[in-house]
TORGU-367559 format. One record per residue (C-alpha): residue number from 1; residue in three letters; z, x, y. Coordinates in steps of 0.2 Angstrom, whole numbers. Example, Ala and Ser with C-alpha at 12.3 -4.5 7.8 and 13.67 -1.06 7.14 Angstrom:
PT  num  residuo     pz     px     py
PT    1      ALA     39     62    -22
PT    2      SER     36     68     -5
//
This chain:
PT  num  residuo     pz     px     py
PT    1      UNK    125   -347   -431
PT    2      UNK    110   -355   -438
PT    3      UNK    109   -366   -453
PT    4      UNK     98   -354   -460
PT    5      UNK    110   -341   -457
PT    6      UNK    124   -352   -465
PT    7      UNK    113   -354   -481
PT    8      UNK    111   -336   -480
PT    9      UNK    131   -334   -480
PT   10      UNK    134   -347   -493
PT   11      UNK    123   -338   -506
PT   12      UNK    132   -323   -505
PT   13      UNK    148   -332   -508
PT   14      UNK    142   -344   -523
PT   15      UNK    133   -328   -531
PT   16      UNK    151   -321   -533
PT   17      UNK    159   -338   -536
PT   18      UNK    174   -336   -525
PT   19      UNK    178   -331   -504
PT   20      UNK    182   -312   -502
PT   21      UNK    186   -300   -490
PT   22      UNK    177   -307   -475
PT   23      UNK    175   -325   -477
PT   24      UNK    183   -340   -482
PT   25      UNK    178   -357   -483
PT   26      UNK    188   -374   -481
PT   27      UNK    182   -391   -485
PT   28      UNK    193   -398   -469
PT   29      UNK    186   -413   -467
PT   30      UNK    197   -422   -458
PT   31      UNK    209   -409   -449
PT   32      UNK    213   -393   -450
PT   33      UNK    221   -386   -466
PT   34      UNK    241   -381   -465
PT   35      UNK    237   -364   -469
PT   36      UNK    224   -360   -455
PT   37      UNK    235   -350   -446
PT   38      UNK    238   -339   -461
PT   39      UNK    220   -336   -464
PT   40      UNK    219   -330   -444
PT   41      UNK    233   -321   -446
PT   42      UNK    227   -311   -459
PT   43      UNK    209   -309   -453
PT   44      UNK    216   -301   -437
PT   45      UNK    229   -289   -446
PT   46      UNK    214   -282   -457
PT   47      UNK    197   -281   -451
PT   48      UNK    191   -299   -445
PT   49      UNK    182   -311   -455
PT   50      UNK    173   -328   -454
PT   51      UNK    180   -343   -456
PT   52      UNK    171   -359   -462
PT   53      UNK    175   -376   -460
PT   54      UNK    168   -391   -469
PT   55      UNK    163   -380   -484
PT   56      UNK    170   -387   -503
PT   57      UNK    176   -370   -512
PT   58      UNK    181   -377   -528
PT   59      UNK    173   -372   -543
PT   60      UNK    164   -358   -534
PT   61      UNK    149   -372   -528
PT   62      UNK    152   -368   -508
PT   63      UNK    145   -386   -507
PT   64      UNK    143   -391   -487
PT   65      UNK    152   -408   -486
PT   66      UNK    154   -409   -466
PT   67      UNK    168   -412   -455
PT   68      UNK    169   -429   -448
PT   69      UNK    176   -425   -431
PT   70      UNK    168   -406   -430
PT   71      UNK    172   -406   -408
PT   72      UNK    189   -410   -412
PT   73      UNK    190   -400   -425
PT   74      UNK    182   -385   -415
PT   75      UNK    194   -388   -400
PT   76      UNK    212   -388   -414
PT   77      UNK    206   -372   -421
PT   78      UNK    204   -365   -401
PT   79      UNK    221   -373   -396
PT   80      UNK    227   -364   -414
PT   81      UNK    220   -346   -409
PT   82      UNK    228   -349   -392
PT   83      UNK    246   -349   -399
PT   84      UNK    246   -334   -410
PT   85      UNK    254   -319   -404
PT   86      UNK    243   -310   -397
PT   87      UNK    230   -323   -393
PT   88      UNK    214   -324   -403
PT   89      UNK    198   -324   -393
PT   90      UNK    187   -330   -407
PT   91      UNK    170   -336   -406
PT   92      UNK    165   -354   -414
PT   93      UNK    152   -361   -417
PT   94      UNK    143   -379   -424
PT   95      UNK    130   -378   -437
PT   96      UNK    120   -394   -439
PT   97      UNK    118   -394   -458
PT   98      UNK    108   -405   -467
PT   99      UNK    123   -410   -476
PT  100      UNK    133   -410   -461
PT  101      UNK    141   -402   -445
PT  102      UNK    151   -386   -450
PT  103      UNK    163   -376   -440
PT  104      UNK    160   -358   -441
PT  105      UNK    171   -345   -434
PT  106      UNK    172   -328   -431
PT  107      UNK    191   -321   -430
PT  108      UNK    192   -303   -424
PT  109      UNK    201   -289   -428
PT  110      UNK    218   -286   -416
PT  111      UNK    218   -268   -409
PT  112      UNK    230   -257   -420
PT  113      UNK    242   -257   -406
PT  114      UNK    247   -275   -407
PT  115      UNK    250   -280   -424
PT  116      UNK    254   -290   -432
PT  117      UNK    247   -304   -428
PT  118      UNK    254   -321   -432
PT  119      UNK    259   -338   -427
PT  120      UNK    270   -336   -411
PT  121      UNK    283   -350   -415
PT  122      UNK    284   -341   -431
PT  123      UNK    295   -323   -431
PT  124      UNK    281   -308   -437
PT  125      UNK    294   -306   -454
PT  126      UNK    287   -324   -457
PT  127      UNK    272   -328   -450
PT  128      UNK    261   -311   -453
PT  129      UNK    247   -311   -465
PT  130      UNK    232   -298   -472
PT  131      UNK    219   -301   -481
PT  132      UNK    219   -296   -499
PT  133      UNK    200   -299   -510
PT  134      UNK    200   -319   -507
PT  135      UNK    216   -323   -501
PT  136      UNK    229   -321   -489
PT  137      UNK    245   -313   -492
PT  138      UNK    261   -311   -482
PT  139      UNK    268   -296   -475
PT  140      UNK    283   -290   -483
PT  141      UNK    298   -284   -470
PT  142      UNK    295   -268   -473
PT  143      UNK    277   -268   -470
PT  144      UNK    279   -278   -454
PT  145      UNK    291   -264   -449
PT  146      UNK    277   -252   -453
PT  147      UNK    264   -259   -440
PT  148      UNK    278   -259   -427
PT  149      UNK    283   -242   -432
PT  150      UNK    262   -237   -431
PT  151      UNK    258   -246   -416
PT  152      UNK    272   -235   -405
PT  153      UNK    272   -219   -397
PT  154      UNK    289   -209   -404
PT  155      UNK    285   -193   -414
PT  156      UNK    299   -197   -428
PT  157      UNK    297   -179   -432
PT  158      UNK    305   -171   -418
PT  159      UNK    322   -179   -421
PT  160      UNK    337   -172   -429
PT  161      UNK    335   -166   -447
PT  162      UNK    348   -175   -460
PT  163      UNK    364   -167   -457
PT  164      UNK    367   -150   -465
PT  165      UNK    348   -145   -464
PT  166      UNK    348   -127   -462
PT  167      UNK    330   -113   -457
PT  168      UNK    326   -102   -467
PT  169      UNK    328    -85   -457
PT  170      UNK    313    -77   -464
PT  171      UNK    303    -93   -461
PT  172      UNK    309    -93   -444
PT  173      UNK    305    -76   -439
PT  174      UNK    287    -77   -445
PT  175      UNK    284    -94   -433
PT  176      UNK    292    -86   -419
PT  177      UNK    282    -69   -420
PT  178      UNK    264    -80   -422
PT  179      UNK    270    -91   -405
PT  180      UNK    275    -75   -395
PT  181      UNK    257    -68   -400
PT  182      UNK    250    -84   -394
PT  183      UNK    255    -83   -373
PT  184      UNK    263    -69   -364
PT  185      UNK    275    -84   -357
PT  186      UNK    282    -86   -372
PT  187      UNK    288    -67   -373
PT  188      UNK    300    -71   -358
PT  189      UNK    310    -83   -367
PT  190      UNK    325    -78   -380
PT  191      UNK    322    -84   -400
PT  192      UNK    334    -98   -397
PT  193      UNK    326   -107   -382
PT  194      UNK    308   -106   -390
PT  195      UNK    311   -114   -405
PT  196      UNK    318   -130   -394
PT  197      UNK    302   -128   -384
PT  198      UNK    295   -132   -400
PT  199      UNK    306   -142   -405
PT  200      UNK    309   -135   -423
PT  201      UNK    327   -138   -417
PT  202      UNK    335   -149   -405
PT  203      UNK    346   -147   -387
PT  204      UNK    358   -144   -397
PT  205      UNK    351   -130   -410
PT  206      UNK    351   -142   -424
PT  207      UNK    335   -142   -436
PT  208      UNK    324   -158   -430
PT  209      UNK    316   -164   -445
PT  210      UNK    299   -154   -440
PT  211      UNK    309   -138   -441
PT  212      UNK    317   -142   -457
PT  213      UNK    300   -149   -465
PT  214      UNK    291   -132   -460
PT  215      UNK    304   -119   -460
PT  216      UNK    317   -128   -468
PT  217      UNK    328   -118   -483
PT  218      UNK    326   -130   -496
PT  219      UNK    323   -146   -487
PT  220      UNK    321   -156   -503
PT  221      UNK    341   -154   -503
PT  222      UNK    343   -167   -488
PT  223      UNK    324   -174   -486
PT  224      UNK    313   -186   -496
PT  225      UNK    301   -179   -487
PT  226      UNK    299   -164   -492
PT  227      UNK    296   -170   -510
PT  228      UNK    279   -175   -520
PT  229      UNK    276   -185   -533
PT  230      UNK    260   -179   -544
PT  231      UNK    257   -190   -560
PT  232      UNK    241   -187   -573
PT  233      UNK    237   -204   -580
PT  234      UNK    230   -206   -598
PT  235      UNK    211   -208   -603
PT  236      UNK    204   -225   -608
PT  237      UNK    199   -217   -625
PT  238      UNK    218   -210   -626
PT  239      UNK    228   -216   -640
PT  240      UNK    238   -234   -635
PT  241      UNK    256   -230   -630
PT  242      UNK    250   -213   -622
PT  243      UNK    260   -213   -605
PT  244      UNK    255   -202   -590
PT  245      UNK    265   -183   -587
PT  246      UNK    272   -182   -570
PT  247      UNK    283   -171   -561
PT  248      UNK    289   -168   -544
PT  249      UNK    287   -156   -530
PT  250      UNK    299   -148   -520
PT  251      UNK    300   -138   -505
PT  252      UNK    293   -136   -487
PT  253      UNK    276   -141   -481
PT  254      UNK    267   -125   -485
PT  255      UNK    273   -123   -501
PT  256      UNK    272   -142   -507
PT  257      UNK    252   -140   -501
PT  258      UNK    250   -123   -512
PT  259      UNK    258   -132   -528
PT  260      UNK    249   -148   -527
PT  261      UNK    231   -137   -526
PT  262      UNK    236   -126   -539
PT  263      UNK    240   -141   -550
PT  264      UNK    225   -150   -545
PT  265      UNK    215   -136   -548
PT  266      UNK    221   -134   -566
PT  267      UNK    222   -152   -569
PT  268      UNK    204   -156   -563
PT  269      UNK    195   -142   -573
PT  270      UNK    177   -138   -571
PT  271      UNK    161   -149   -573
PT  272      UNK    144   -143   -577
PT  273      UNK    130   -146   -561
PT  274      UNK    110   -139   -557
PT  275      UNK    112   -127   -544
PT  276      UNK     96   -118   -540
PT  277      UNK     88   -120   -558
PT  278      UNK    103   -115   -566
PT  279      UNK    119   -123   -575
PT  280      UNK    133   -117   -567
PT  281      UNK    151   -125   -568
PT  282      UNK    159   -132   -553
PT  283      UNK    174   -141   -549
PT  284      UNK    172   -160   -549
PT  285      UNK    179   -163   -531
PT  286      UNK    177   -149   -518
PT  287      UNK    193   -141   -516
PT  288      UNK    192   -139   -500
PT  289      UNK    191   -156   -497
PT  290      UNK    206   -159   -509
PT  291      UNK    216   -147   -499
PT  292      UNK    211   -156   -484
PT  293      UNK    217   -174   -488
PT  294      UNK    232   -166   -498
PT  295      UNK    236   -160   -480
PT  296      UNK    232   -172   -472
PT  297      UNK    246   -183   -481
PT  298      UNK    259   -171   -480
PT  299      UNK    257   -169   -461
PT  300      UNK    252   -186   -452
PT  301      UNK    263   -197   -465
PT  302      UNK    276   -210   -457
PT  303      UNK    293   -203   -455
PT  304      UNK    299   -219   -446
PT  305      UNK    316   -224   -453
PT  306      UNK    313   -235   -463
PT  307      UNK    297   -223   -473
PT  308      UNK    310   -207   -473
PT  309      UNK    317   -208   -491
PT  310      UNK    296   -210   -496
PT  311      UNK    285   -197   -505
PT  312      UNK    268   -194   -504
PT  313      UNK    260   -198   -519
PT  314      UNK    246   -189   -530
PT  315      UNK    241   -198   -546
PT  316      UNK    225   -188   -556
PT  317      UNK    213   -202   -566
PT  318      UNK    198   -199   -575
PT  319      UNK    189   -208   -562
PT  320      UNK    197   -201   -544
PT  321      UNK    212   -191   -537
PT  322      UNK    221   -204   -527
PT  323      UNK    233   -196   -516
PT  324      UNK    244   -210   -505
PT  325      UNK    255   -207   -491
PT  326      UNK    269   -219   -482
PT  327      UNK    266   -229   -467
PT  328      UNK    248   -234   -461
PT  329      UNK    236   -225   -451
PT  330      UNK    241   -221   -436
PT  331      UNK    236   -233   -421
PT  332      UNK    225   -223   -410
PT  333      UNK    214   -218   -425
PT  334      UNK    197   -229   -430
PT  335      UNK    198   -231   -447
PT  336      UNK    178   -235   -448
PT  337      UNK    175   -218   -437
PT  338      UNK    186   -207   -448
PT  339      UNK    173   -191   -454
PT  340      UNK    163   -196   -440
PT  341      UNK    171   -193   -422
PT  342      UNK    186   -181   -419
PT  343      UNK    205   -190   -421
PT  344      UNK    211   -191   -402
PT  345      UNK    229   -194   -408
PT  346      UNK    242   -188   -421
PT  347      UNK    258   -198   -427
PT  348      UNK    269   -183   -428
PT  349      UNK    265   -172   -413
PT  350      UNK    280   -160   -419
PT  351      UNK    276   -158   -435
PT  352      UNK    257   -156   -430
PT  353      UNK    260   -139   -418
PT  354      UNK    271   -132   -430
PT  355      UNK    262   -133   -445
PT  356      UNK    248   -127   -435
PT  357      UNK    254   -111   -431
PT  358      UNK    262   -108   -451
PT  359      UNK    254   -102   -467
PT  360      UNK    258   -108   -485
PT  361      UNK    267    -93   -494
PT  362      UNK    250    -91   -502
PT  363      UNK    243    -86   -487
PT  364      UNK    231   -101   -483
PT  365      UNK    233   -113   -467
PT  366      UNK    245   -127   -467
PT  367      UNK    234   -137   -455
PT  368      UNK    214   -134   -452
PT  369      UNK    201   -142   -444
PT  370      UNK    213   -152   -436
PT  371      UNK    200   -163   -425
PT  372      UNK    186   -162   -439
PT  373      UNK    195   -157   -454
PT  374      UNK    189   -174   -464
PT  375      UNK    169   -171   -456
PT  376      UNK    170   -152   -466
PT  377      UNK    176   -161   -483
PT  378      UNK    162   -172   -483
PT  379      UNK    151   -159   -480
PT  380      UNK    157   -148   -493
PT  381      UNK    157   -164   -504
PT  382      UNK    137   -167   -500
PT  383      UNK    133   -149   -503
PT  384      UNK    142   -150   -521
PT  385      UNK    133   -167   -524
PT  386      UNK    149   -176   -526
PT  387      UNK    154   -192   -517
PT  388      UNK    164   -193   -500
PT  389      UNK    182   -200   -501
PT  390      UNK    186   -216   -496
PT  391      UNK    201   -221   -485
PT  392      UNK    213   -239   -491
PT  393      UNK    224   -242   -477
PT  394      UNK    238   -255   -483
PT  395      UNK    251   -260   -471
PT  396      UNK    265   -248   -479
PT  397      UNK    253   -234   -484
PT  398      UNK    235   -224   -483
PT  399      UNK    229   -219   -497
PT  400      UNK    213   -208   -500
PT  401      UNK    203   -209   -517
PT  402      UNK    193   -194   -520
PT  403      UNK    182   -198   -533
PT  404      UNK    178   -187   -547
PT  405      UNK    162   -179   -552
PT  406      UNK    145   -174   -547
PT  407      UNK    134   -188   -546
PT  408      UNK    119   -191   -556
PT  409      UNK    104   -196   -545
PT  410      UNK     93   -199   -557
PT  411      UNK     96   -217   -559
PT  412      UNK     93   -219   -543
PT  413      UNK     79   -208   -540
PT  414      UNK     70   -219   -554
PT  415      UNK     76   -235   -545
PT  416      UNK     67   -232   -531
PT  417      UNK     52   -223   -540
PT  418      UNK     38   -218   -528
PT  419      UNK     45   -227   -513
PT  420      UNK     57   -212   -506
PT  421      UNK     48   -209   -489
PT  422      UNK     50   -190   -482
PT  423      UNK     67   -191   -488
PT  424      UNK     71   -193   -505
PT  425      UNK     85   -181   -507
PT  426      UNK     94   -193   -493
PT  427      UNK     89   -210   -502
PT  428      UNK     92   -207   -517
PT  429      UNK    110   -198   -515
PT  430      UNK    115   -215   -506
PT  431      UNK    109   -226   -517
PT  432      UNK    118   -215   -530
PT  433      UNK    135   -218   -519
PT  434      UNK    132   -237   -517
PT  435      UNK    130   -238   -535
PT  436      UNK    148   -228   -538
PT  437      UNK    156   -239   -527
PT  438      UNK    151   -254   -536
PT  439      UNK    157   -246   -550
PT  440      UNK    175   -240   -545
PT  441      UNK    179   -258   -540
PT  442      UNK    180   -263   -556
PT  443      UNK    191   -249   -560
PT  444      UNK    200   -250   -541
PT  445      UNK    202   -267   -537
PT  446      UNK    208   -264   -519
PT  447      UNK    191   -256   -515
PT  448      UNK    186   -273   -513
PT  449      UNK    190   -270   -494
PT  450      UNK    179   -254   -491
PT  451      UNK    162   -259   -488
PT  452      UNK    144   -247   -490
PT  453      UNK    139   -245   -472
PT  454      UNK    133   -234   -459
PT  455      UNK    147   -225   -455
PT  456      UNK    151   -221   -475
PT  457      UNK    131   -218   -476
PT  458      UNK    131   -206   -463
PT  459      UNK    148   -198   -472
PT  460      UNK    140   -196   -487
PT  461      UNK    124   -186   -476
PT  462      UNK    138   -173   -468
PT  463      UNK    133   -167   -456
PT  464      UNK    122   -185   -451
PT  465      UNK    124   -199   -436
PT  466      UNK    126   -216   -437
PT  467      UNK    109   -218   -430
PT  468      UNK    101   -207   -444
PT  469      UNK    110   -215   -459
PT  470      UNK    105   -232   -451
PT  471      UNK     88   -229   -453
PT  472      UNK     89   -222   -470
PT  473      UNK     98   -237   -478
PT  474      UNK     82   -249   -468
PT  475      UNK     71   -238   -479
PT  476      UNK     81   -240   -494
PT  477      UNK     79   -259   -491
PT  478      UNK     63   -258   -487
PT  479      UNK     59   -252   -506
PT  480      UNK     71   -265   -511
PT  481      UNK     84   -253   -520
PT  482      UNK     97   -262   -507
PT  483      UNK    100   -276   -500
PT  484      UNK    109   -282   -485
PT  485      UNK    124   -291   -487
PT  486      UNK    127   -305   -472
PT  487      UNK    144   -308   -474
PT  488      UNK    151   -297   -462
PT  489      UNK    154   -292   -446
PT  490      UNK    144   -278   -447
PT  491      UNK    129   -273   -458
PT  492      UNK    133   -268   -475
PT  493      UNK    123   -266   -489
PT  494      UNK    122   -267   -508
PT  495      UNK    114   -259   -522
PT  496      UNK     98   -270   -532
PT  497      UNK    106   -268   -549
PT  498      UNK     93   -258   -560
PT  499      UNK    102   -254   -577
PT  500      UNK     93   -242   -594
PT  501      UNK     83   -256   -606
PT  502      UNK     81   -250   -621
PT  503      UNK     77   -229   -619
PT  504      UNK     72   -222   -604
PT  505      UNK     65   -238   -594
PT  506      UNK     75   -249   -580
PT  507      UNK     73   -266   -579
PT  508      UNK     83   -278   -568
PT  509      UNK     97   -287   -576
PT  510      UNK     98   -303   -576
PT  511      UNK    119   -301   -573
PT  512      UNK    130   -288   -568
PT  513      UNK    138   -290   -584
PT  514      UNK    127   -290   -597
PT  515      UNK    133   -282   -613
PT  516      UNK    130   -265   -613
PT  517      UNK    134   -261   -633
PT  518      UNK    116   -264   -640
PT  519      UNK    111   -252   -626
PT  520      UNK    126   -237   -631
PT  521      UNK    118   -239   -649
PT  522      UNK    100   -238   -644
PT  523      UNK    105   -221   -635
PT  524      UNK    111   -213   -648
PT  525      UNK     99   -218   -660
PT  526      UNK     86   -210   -650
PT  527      UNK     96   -194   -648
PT  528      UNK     89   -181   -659
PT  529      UNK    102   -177   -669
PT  530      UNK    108   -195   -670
PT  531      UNK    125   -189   -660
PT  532      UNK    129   -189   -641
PT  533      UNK    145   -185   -630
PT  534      UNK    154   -197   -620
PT  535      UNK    146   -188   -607
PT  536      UNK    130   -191   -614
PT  537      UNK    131   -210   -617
PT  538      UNK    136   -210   -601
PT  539      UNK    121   -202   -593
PT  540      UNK    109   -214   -604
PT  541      UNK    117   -229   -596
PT  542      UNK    118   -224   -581
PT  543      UNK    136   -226   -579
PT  544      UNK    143   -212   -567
PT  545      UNK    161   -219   -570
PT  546      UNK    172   -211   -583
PT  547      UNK    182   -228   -586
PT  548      UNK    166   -239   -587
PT  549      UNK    158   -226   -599
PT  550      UNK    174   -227   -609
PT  551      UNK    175   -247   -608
PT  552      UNK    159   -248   -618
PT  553      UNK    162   -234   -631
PT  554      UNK    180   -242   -635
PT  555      UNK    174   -259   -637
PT  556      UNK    157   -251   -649
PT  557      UNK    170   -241   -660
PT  558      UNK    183   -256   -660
PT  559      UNK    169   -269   -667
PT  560      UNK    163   -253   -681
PT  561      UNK    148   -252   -671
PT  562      UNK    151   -231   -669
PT  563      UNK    163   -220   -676
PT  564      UNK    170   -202   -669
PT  565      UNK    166   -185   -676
PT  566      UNK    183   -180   -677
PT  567      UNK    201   -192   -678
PT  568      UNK    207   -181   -666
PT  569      UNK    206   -192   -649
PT  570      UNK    209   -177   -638
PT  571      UNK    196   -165   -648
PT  572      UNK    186   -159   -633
PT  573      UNK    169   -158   -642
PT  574      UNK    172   -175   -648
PT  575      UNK    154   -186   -652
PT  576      UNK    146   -203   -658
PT  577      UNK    137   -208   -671
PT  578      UNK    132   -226   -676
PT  579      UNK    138   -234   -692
PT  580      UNK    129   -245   -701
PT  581      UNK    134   -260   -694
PT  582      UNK    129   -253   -677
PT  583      UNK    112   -253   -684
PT  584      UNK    110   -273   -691
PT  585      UNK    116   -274   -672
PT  586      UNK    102   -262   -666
PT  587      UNK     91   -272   -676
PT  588      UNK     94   -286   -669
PT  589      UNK     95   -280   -652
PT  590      UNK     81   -267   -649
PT  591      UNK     69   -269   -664
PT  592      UNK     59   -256   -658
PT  593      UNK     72   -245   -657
PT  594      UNK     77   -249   -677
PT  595      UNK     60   -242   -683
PT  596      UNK     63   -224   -674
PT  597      UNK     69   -213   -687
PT  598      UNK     89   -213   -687
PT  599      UNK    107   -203   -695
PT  600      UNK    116   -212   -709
PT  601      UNK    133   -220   -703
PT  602      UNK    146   -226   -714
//
């Protein structure tokens, strides 16, 4: 690494005040910190990262203060990345600072199959760390138990069901007339000796847990498996003290896929988009990629021992559909090429071929697409102009977040102005993504690990390569709409912040975090009637998330800035105007805007 690359690096960390994901700095001047080794540790069991040596953190300064013996210090951190288990084949370097010799190294990511990583004089219940925002943060036992479980080969599914487990006849009788259609070899075996060449029951004609999950008579009876749990959470603008309604689904594979749809359907209503000219009303995630990643979940979960008595879970916000399932992802599956290339393995092999072969009772595959069912999502996500989902995958658990919504692009489209190229629909839909991720981190704090690179570009392009999303994101910092983050080991990019100023024109904010309220106020002024929809303010900040758009309207009508139209917080119609104390703000805010002709408030 050069110096000028180091100052690159250190910019990024002082602009945020604090390490993160990627990188973290230590003054060592003298020797190596205690808690290296948990720092390598946690790098390796996550995604790699960079550590720096010689670097002051405190106070968010990054100030380079050298390390006095940087060789020795270079050859301890070697000797250290030699004793865990497995080895660490790091690079490190010397950077000749102005300020002084700095030790740079870049700890990679151990393949899937052999983590955790950790201090090998230390036992993995002890020793195993994963990187969390800026820190490091020990595994618990059951999560080191889960990368065990992940990085073998057994298919918990095929072993015997919880005793007492009985098939449903009719259930049964279906499978076996689909797999006798499927081969004429299979017509020359009896019903009993099939089903153990599928393994829906065992040697001994017991159900194995595959069998019971798919064709199972009320599974839930012996198997936490075969339950959901599906939660709606309340609105920012809901009352205080509103809790969330849940519930939980019971029953086999197919028939906890159709209720969680159903319910997701209803739950997730319909949202109003410009297709071909016209307003037409649209659900505001695809459903086919909901029934996908729903799925997904219910098939390729862990049911290692100690995940058994788990549930999937699907929690409904205003901002995404979250839907989690136990145990990690599977080893042999690239979390960075997921949508992009087909999955060459599956955890539950059992539960895989069965499920293919069975239909929910309202009809509708259990399992499609299997090798490129998360590819059709995103397309079907890009044609309704929503954004892609995006995969969290915690030691214990996956979790997919769907966001919600079809996204406005004219913020973006604005941002950029003339300098689109030949592809402005492509530009301007991924600066439109960058900019909701940006904001769902504030809302989802362990999005902090999912980065805005070429493999989520090209996601977000379905059907588009790596190569082709690549070169749009160089044009989009070419027109200086992103830039190019150097903290990682890969390149990823960031949206330049461009934010409404008064009505209608961008500017670029000084911070991130500048108060938004004179802005809420200004737009409703210049609405014609004096009145706008959350929806509406939304749009004229530019704010694409339900919770960010919320944040701002709660703290306005909390200060008297607005008021509601109706005291019912739930009114569907419900609208903004401005009090009068919203307009001495105004005034002093935007005096331009206070001499446009505006409603009384109270």
């Amino acid at each position: 690494m050069r110096e000028d690359e180091l100052d690159a690096l250190l910019r990024e960390l002082r602009a945020v005040k604090t390490d993160h994901q990627a990188v973290e700095a230590k003054r060592a001047a003298k020797a190596l910190p205690d808690s290296t080794h948990e720092t390598l540790s946690a790098f390796a069991n996550s995604e790699g990262g960079t550590l720096i040596l010689g670097v002051d953190e405190r106070s968010g300064e990054f100030v380079v203060t050298g390390v006095v013996s940087a060789r020795q210090t270079q050859s301890d951190l070697q000797s250290l990345c030699a004793l865990m288990e497995p080895p660490l084949r790091a690079t490190i370097d010397l950077v000749d600072h102005s300020d002084g010799t700095v030790v740079v190294a870049r700890i990679p990511a151990v393949p899937r199959s052999q983590r955790p990583c950790h201090l090998a004089s230390l036992p993995a219940e002890d020793g195993s760390f994963v990187r969390v925002g800026d820190g490091d943060q020990r595994l618990t036992a059951d999560e080191v138990r889960s990368m065990l479980a992940a990085s073998g080969t057994a298919d918990h599914s095929a072993i015997a069901a919880p005793a007492g487990s009985e098939l449903d006849q009719r259930a049964v009788d279906g499978f076996l007339s689909v797999v006798r259609s499927l081969s004429s070899r299979n017509n020359s075996l009896d019903d009993a000796a099939l089903l153990r060449r599928w393994r829906v029951v065992d040697d001994q004609g017991e159900p194995s847990l595959a069998g019971a999950l798919t064709v199972g008579e009320s599974p839930q009876s012996r198997c936490a498996a075969a339950r959901v749990t599906y939660r709606v959470l309340p609105r920012t603008t809901d009352p205080v003290g509103t809790r969330h309604s849940g519930r939980h689904l019971e029953g086999t594979v197919g028939e906890l896929l159709d209720d969680a749809v159903a319910l997701l359907r209803a739950d997730l209503g319909q949202v109003q988009a410009v297709r071909e000219g016209e307003v037409v009303d649209v659900p505001p995630v695809p459903l086919e990629a909901i029934r996908e990643y729903v799925s997904n979940a219910l098939v390729h979960r862990s049911l290692a021992p100690h995940l058994r008595d788990r549930h999937v879970l699907i929690e409904v916000s205003e901002d995404a559909v979250v839907i989690a399932s136990p145990g990690n992802l599977f080893t042999s599956t690239d979390p960075e090429l997921l949508g992009l290339s087909p999955i060459s393995g599956v955890r539950n092999l059992t539960l895989v071929r069965i499920s293919e072969q069975l239909r929910s009772p309202r009809g509708a595959r259990i399992v499609e697409n299997q090798t490129s069912g998360i590819e059709a999502a995103d397309r079907a996500c890009h044609i309704e102009g929503t954004m892609p989902a995006l995969f969290i995958d915690r030691p214990d658990s996956f979790q997919v977040l769907v966001p919600r919504g079809v996204m406005d692009t004219r913020v973006a489209h604005t941002a950029v102005g003339g300098g689109l190229g030949s592809h402005p629909a492509d530009l301007t839909r991924l600066l439109t993504v960058a900019t909701r991720l940006d904001e769902l981190r504030t809302v989802y704090p362990e999005l902090g690990a999912v980065v805005f690179d070429a493999a989520l570009a090209a996601r977000s392009l379905a059907p588009c390569t790596i190569e082709t999303a690549s070169a749009r994101l160089s044009d989009l910092e070419a027109a200086g709409a992103l830039r190019r983050l150097t903290a990682r080991r890969r390149p990823v990019w960031a949206p330049v912040p461009v934010l409404p100023n008064n009505v209608g024109a961008t500017t670029m904010p000084s911070k991130r975090t500048r108060d938004r309220v004179p802005d809420l106020i200004a737009a409703i002024v210049a609405a014609p009637d004096g009145v706008l929809t959350p929806r509406q303010i939304g749009d004229a900040l530019g704010l694409t998330s339900p919770t960010s758009r919320n944040r701002w309207i709660t703290r306005a009508r909390d200060k008297g800035l607005i008021r509601p139209t109706s005291d019912n917080p739930f009114d569907p119609t419900i609208a903004y105007k401005v009090t009068s104390a919203g307009v001495h703000i105004l005034d002093r805010a935007h005096p331009s805007a206070s001499r446009r002709p505006r409603p009384t408030g109270r």
